[in-house]
N, C-alpha and C positions, 0 to 999 in steps of 0.2 A: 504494500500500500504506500507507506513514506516511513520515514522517519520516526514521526510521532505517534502513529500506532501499528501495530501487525496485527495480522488475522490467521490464528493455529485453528484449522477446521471451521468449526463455527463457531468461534468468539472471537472478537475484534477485543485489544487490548492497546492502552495506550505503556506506551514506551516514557522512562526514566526523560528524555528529551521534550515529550510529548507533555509531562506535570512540568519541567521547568519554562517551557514555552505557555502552558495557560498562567503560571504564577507570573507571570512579567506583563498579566492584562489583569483585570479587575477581574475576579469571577465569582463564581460562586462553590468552586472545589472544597469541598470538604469532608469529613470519614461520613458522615451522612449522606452525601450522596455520587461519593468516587466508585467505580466502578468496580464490580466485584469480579476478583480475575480466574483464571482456569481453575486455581489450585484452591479457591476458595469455594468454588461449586460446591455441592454435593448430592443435590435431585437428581433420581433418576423417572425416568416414564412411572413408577411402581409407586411413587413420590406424590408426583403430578395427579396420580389417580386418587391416591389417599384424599388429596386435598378436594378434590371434587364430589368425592362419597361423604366426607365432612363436612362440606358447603350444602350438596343436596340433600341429604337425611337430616331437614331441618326441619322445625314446625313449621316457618313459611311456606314450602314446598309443601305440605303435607294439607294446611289451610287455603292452601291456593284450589287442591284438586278438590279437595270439601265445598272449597267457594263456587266454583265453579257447577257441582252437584247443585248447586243452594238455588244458585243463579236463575237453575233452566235446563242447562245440558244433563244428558245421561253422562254415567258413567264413563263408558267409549269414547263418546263425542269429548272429555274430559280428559280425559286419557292419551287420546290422540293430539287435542289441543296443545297438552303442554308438552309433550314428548319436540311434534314437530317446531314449538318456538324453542326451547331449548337445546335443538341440535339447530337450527340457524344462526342463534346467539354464538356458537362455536366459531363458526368463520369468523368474529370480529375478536372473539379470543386467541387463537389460532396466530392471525394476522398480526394483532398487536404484541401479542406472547414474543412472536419472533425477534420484535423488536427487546425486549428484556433479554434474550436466551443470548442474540446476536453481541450486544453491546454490556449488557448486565449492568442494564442502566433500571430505575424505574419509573413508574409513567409521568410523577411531576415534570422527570428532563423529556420525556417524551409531548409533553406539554410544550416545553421549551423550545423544542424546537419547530412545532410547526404552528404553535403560537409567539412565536417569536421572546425575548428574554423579560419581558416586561408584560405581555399579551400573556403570557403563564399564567398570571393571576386570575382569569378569566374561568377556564376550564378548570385547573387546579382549587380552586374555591366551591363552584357547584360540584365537584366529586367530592369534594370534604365535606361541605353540609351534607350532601345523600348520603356519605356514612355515616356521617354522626347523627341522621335522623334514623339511620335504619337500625343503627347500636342502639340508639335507644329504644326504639320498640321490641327489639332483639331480647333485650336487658331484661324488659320488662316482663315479657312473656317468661324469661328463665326464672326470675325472680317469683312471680305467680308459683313455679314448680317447685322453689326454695322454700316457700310459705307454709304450700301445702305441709311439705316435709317436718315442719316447723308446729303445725297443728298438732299432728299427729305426736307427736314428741312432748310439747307444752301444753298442754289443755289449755290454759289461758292464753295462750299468742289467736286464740279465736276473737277474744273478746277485745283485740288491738284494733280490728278493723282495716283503714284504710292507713294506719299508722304501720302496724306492723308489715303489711304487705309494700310497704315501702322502703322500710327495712327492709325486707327481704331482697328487694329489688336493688338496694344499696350493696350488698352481701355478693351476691349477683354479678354486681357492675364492678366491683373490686376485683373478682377473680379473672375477668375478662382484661382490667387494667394492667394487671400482673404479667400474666403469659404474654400481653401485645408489647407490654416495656421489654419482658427476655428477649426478643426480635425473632428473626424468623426460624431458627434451632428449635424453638419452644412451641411452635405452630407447626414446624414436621414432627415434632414426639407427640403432638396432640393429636394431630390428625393421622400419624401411624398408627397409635396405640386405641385411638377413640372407637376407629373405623370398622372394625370388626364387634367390637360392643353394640357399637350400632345398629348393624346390620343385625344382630343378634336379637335385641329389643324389636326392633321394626317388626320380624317373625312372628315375635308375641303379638303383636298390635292382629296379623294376620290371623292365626292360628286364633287369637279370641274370636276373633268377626265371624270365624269359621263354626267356633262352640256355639256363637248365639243364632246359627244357621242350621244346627244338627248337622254340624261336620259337611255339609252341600254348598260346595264353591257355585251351584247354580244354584241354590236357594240363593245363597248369598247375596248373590250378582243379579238375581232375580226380583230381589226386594225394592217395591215401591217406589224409595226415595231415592231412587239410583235412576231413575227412569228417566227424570227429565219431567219437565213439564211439557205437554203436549202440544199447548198451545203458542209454546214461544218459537220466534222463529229462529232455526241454526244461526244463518249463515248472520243475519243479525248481532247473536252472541259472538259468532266464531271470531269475526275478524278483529273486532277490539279485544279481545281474549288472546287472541294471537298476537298481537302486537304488545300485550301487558306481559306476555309471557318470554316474549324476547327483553322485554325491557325490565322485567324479575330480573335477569342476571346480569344487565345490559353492564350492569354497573363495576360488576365484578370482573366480566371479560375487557372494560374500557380498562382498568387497570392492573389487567394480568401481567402485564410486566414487574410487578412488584414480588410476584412470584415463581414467573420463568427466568428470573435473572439468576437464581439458584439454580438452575438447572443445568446439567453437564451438555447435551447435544441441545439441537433442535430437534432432533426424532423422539428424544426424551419428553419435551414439552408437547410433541404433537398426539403422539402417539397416548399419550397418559392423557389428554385432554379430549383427545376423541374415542377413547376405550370408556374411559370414567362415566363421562357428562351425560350421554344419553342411558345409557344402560341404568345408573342409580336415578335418573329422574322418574321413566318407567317406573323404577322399585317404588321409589319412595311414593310416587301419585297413588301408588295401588294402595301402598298402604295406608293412603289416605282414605282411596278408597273405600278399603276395607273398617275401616276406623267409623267410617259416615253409618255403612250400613247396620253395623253392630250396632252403635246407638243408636239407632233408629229400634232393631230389634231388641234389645233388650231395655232402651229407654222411653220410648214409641215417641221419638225428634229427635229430628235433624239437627247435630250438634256439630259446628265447624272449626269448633275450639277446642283441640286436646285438652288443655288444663281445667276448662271447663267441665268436657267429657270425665277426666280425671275424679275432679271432684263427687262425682257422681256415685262412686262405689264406697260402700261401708267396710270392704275390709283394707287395714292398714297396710297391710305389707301391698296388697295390687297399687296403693297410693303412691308409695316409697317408691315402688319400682319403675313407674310410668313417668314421676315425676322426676327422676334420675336419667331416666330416659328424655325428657324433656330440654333437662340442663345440659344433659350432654350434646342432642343434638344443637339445641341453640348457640353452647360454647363455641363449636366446631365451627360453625356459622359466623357465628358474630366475631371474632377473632380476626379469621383469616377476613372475609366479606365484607365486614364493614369498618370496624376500629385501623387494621392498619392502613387502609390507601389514605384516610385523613390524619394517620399520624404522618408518612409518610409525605404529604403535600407540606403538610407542617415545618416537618423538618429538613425540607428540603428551603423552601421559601425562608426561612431563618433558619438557614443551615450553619453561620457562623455563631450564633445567639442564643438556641438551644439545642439540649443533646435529644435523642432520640427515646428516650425513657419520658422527660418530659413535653414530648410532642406527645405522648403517647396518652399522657395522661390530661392536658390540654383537649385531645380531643374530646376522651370519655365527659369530660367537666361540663362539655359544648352540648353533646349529646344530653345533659339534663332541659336543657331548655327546647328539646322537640316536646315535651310535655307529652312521652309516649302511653300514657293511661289514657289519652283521649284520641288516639290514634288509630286505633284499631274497632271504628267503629260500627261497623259489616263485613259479611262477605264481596257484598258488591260494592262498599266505599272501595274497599284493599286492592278489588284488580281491576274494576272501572274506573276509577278518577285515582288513586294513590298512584297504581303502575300505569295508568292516562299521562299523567303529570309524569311521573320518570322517564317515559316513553318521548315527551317532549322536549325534555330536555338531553337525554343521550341519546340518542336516535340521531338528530343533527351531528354534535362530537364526532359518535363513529362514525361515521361518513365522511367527516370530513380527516379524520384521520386515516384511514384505507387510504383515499386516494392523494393524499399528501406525502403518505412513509411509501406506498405500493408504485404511484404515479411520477408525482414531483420528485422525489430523493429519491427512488427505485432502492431502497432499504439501505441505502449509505450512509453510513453519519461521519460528520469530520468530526472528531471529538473535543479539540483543544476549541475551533469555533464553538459548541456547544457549552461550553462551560465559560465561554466567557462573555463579559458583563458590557462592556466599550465598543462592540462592533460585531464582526463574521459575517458567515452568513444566514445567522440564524436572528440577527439584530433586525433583518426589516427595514420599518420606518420608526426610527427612533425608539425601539426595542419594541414594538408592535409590529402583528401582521396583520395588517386595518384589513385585507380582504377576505380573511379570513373568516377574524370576528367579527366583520359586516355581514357576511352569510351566514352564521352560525346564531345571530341574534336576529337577524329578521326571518330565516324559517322557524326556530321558534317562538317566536312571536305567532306568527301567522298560525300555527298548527295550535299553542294555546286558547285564541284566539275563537278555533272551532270550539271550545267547550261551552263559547256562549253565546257564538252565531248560528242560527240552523243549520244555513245552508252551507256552513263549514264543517257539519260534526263531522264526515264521515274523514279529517283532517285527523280531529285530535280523537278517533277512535281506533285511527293507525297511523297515532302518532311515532310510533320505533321506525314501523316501516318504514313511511311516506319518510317521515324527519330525515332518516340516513341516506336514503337515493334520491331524495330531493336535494341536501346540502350535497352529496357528493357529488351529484350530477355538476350542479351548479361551479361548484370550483374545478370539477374538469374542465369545463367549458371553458371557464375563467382562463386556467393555464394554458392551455388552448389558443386562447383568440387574443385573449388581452394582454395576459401577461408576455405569450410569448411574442407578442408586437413590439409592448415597451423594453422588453430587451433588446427587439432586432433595431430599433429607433436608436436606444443608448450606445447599442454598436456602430451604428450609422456617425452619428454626434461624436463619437472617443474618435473614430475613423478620422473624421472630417477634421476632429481638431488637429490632430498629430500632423496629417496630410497640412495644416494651414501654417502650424510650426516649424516643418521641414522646407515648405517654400519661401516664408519669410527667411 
């Protein structure tokens, strides 16, 4: 390549030459966020998977295929829904992953540079609030499973209320602070070690739905509240469903480089992300599935709420277990999914100013003020307007970063420009890339927009879609016509001057 960096297989590394060449500009090099080199790897594909069966065997996921049950769809229709946005969502992880695994950078500098060094703050701020909204309703739900535990154990932690289960909820949020401050070491022993636990409880969830069916996976599947409502229309539900279901994970795959930059190959990151992601989403919907119908038969309603459902049973130890069950899946979740990309924005954006422990904990602090007890307040707030609204706003991003790292850079990065602060080519116009965030804010605009104009909904009801091939189209184009005009002009002018110099 040069000088300043090499590239052994698939990792681009900078060179001793390459850190004394960014130190002689302003930048923003620091152990927060210098590039993590070969020998520091250690994911493998086997890795990469762990962390996707810990992210999917969540209560989200699990309340999503309930909600969707609740909505209107059958089961099936349910089923299929979130499978097929869930394996879409994969190409924009896939894509961006590359970009962590190639340079073992993570997604704030991935920010950097196609939002240019000042434009950063742009992107990098809406993904730090979406995690610190989704840790906290994450929190809360684990905290709900803490409480339980807590009843059962104290006879009087009943009589706390809305006190104690806030405690719990603090208890909760502690242990999530903890493992996100160890870094990302502490997030592969969770997610190695959880993963199989998991899968293990999830069984149980099955295997009950199946007892209150008389052991008949078609009684099961047969029962009532799995059916759908007859009168609603599919294709009506499907497509905002679809697009709320790419934009469930939109968030995590916009900032998988935070965890393919661990990772040893590219085949490691690819391969562990498309073996894991659809396979456990399957798992885990069923086992929502299976979750829904149980309650239903054995409690005669439709309950969307594990902890809810939880609560429902008189013997302790079924309590203890599901609620353990609970915590662990939401741990695994909320750790890797939400708390680090906004610790990671944190500490990259005051990379010189604080360490990494207290971005960590910065963030979780941010996260009290989504006020997540009021958050979760249906089935169809959670995937019609909650994941409407994410869809709207990641939906453009990815878009515009595909065809930015895939098109514009064709997956290059000059590294020593990217980290620094005075110029490159990652400076822009005066450390913005106005064209960018000119597109990026006015299709989300427009697709929000649909939520309160008629004849826009069917905008913000595919909002993931529309958002990301609308923005992306749009900046191809741009690079395309405009931009690569006012380059061929700048060339023309540099030409014509040198030409006027030489004759004078």
């Amino acid at each position: 390549m040069n000088k300043q960096q090499i590239q052994n297989g698939d990792i681009v590394e900078l060179t001793v030459d390459g850190v004394e060449t960014i130190k002689g500009h302003k930048n923003n090099y620091a152990d927060t966020t210098k590039p993590l080199t070969a020998g520091e790897r250690t994911w493998s594909a086997w890795d990469m998977g762990n962390l996707w069966i810990g992210m999917l065997v969540s209560i989200a996921v699990y309340q999503v295929a309930s909600g969707l049950i609740v909505s209107g769809m059958s089961w099936a229709e349910a089923l299929f829904t979130i499978v097929l946005g869930h394996f879409l969502v994969m190409i924009f992880a896939v894509v961006l992953g590359h970009f962590g695994t190639k340079y073992g950078l993570t997604y704030p500098m991935l920010c950097k540079m196609v939002f240019g060094s000042k434009g950063t703050v742009v992107p990098s701020l809406i993904r730090g609030i979406l995690g610190c909204f989704w840790f906290g309703v994450q929190a809360w739900i684990g905290g709900q499973a803490v409480n339980a535990i807590l009843e059962v154990f104290l006879p009087f932690w009943n009589d706390l209320g809305f006190k104690g289960l806030f405690i719990s909820f603090l208890i909760f949020w502690l242990m999530n602070v903890y493992i996100a401050g160890s870094g990302s070491g502490a997030v592969q022993k969770l997610e190695k070690y959880a993963a199989p636990v998991l899968i293990l409880l999830s069984l149980i969830v099955i295997i009950w739905g199946l007892y209150t069916a008389d052991w008949s996976l078609t009684g099961l599947l047969s029962e009532p509240s799995l059916q759908g409502n007859p009168d609603a229309d599919f294709w009506k539900l499907f497509f905002p469903a679809l697009s709320s279901m790419i934009a469930f994970d939109g968030g995590i795959a916009l900032s998988m480089a935070d965890f393919t930059r661990n990772c040893k190959t590219q085949k490691a990151q690819m391969a562990g992300q498309l073996a894991g992601a659809p396979i456990m989403t399957a798992f885990i919907a069923f086992v929502g599935i299976c979750g829904t119908a149980g309650a239903s038969l054995a409690f005669h309603e439709s309950i969307w709420e594990p902890a809810v459902l939880v609560s429902k049973f008189d013997n302790p130890f079924i309590v203890i277990i599901f609620s353990l069950f609970i915590i662990m899946a939401v741990l695994t979740t909320n750790v890797a999914a939400n708390l680090v990309p906004p610790t990671n924005v944190l500490a990259t954006l005051f990379a010189k100013k604080i360490s990494y422990k207290k971005a960590a904990l910065i963030a979780a602090v941010l996260a009290l003020f989504a006020q997540p007890w009021n958050a979760l307040a249906s089935a169809y707030d959670l995937i019609y307007n909650v994941c409407g609204l994410l869809g709207a706003l990641l939906g453009p991003i990815s878009g515009l970063y595909l065809v930015a790292y895939l098109f514009e850079h064709k997956t290059h990065v000059d590294l020593v420009d990217l980290y620094r602060e005075d110029g490159g080519r990652y400076y822009y116009k005066g450390g913005w890339n106005i064209a960018i965030i000119t597109i990026f804010l006015a299709v989300t605009a427009v697709i929000a927009a649909g939520k309160y104009i008629a004849p826009l909904n069917f905008l913000f009801n595919n909002a993931y879609v529309i958002g990301s091939i609308g923005a992306g189209l749009i900046y191809y184009i741009y690079l395309k016509i405009i931009k690569k005009r006012e380059e061929e002009t700048n060339y023309e002018n540099n030409h014509q001057t040198r030409h006027d110099c030489i004759t004078e």
